[in-house]
C-alpha positions in Angstrom: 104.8 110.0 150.6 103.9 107.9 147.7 100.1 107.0 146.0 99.5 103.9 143.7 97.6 106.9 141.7 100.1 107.2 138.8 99.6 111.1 138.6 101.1 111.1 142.1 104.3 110.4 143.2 106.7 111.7 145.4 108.4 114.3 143.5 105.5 116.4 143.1 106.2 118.2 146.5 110.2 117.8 146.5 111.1 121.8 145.6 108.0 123.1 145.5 107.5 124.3 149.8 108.3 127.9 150.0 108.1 129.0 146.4 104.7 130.8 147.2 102.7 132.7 149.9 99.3 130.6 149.1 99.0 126.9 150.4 97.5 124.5 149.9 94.7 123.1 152.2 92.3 120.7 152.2 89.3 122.6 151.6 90.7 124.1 148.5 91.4 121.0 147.0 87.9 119.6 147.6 86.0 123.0 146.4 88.3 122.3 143.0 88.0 118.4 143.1 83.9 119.5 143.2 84.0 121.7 140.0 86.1 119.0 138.3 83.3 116.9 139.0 80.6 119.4 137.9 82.3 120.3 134.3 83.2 116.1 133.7 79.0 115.3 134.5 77.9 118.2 132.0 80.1 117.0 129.0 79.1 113.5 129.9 75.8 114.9 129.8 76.1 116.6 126.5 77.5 113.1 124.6 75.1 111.0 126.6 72.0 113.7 124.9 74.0 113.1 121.3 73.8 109.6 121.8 69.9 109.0 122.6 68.8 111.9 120.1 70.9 111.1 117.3 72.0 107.8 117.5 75.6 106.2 118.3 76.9 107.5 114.9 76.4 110.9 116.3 79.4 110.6 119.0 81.7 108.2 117.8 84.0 110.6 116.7 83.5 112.8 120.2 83.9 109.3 122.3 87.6 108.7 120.5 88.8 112.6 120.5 87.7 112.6 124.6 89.5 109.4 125.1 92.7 110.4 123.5 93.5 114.2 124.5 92.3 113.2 127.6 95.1 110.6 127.8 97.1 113.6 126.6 96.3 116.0 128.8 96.4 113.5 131.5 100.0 112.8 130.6 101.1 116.3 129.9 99.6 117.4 133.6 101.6 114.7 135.3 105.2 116.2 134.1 103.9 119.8 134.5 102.0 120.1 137.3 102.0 124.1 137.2 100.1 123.9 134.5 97.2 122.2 136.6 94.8 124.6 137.1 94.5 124.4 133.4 94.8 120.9 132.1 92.9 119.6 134.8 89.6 121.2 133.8 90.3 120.5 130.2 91.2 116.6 131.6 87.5 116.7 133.0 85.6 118.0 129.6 87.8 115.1 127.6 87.1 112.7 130.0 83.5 113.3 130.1 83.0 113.4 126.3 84.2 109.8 126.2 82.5 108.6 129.9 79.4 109.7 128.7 79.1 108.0 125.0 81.0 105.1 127.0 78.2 105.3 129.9 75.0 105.7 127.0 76.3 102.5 124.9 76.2 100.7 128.1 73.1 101.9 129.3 71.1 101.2 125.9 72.8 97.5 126.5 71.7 97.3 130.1 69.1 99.8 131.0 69.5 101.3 134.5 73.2 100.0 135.0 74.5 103.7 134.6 72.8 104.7 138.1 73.9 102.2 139.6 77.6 102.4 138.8 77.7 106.3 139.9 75.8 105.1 143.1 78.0 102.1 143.9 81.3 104.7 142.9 80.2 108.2 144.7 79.1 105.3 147.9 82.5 103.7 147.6 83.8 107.3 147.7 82.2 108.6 150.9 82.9 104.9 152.8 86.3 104.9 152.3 86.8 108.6 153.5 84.9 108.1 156.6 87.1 105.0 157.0 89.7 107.2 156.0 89.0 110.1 158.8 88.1 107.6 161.2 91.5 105.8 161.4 90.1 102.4 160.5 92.3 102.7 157.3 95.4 104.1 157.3 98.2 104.4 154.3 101.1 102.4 156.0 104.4 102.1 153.6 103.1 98.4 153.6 99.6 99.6 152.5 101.1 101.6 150.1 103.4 99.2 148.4 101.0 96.6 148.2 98.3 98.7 145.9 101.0 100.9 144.1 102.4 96.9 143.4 98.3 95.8 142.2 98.6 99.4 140.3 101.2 98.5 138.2 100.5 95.0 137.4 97.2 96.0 136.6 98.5 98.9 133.8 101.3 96.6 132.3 98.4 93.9 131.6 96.1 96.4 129.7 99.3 97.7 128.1 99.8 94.0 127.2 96.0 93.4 126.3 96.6 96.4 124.0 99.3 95.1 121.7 98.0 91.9 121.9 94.7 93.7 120.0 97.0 94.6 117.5 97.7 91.3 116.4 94.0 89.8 116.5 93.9 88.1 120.0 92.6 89.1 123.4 92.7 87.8 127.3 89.1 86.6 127.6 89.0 87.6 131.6 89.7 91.1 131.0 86.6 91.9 128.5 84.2 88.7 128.5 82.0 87.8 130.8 82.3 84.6 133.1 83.8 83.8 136.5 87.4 84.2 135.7 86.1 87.9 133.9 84.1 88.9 136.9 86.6 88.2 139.6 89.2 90.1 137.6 87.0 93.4 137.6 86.0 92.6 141.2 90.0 92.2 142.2 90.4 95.6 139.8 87.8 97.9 141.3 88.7 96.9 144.9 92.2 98.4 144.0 90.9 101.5 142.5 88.8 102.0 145.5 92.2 101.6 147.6 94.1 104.2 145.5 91.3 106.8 146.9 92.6 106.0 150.3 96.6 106.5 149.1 95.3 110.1 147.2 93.4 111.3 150.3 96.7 110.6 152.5 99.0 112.1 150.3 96.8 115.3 149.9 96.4 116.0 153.8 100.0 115.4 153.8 100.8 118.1 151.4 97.9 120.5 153.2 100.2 119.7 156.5 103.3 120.4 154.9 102.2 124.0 153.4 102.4 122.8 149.6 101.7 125.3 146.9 98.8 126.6 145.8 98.5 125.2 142.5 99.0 122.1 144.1 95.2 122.0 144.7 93.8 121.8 141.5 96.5 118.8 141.1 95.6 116.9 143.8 91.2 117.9 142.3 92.8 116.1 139.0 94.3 113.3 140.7 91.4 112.5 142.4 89.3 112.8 139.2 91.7 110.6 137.4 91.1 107.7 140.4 87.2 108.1 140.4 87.3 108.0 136.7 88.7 104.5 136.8 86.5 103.4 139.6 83.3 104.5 138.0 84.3 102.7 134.4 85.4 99.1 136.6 82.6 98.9 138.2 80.8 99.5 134.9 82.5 97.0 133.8 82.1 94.4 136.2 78.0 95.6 136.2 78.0 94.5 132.7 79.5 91.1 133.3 77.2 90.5 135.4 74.5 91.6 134.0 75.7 89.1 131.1 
């Protein structure tokens, strides 16, 4: 089993089947996948209320503290992944601190474009698992090569963009608007949308294979990490259009 979701991979279930009484099921991970959800909105909810009552001086330092520990907790979950059911809620309050000052600057920019990117990312959601259920995707190996391949290319040309910051210079397709800048977000959502359908697989796989417990609030964090990076794409690409 393999997802293009970095904070799965196939060694998360090697050594772990048999090591408890309590599985893990479906149902469990989607009751925890829920509350992720919930405790993400209502920190996103607090810096968005910062933002529009006190002005964007009022969160920048909350934006860049949820942005980094949540890289850091997101990193620290990945190798430890006993310790899920408590970095993965502490993932979603650092991840909504900085999507919800991210979501507000964008929204006093482009007025009604954050309703639209939760609609277009929660719709995306609930397509692909019908499609999902319904058998008109499935995660072949092929499948699976092909967007853990896009995955990667995708992370080492932000990594790229990144040091390229550094030194005063940028790729104009990634951030500016434009036809070359909206097809790239367009090509980049389309394979964050896919990574859903890797992370559903490989979560009714573990379920079937009587995975740990704990393994559910992993599997909740995993799909928060995916639907995290959906939602800020298609933000993104929004806003270039918009432009």
């Amino acid at each position: 089993m393999r997802s293009g979701n970095p904070s799965l991979n196939d060694n998360i279930f090697r050594g772990t089947l048999g090591a408890t009484a309590e599985r893990m099921t479906i149902n469990g991970t989607v009751n925890k996948t829920m509350l992720l959800l919930t405790i993400c909105v209502v920190a996103a909810a607090w810096t968005w209320g910062r933002f529009f009552g006190s002005g964007p001086q009022a969160i920048q330092g909350v934006v860049g503290l949820g942005a980094i520990a949540g890289l850091v907790v997101a990193m620290v979950t990945v190798f430890k992944q006993t310790w899920a059911p408590y970095t993965a809620p502490l993932y979603a309050v650092f991840e909504g601190l900085f999507i919800g000052g991210f979501s507000a600057l964008m929204e006093a920019r482009y007025p009604g474009i954050v309703i639209q990117a939760v609609g277009l990312t929660f719709g995306t959601l609930l397509c692909l698992l019908g499609a999902y259920k319904s058998g008109f995707i499935r995660a072949t190996e092929n499948f699976k090569l092909g967007v853990v391949a896009a995955t990667g290319g995708i992370a080492l040309l932000y990594l790229v963009q990144i040091g390229l910051h550094f030194f005063g210079k940028d790729m104009p397709f990634i951030h500016q608007s434009g036809t070359a800048g909206m097809l790239f977000s367009a090509f980049v959502v389309v394979i964050a949308a896919l990574n859903l359908v890797l992370d559903f697989d490989y979560i009714e796989r573990g379920a079937e294979a009587g995975a740990p417990k704990y393994l559910e609030w992993y599997g909740a964090f995993a799909l928060l990490v995916t639907l995290v990076w959906l939602y800020l794409e298609i933000l993104r690409l929004l806003g270039k259009s918009r432009d």
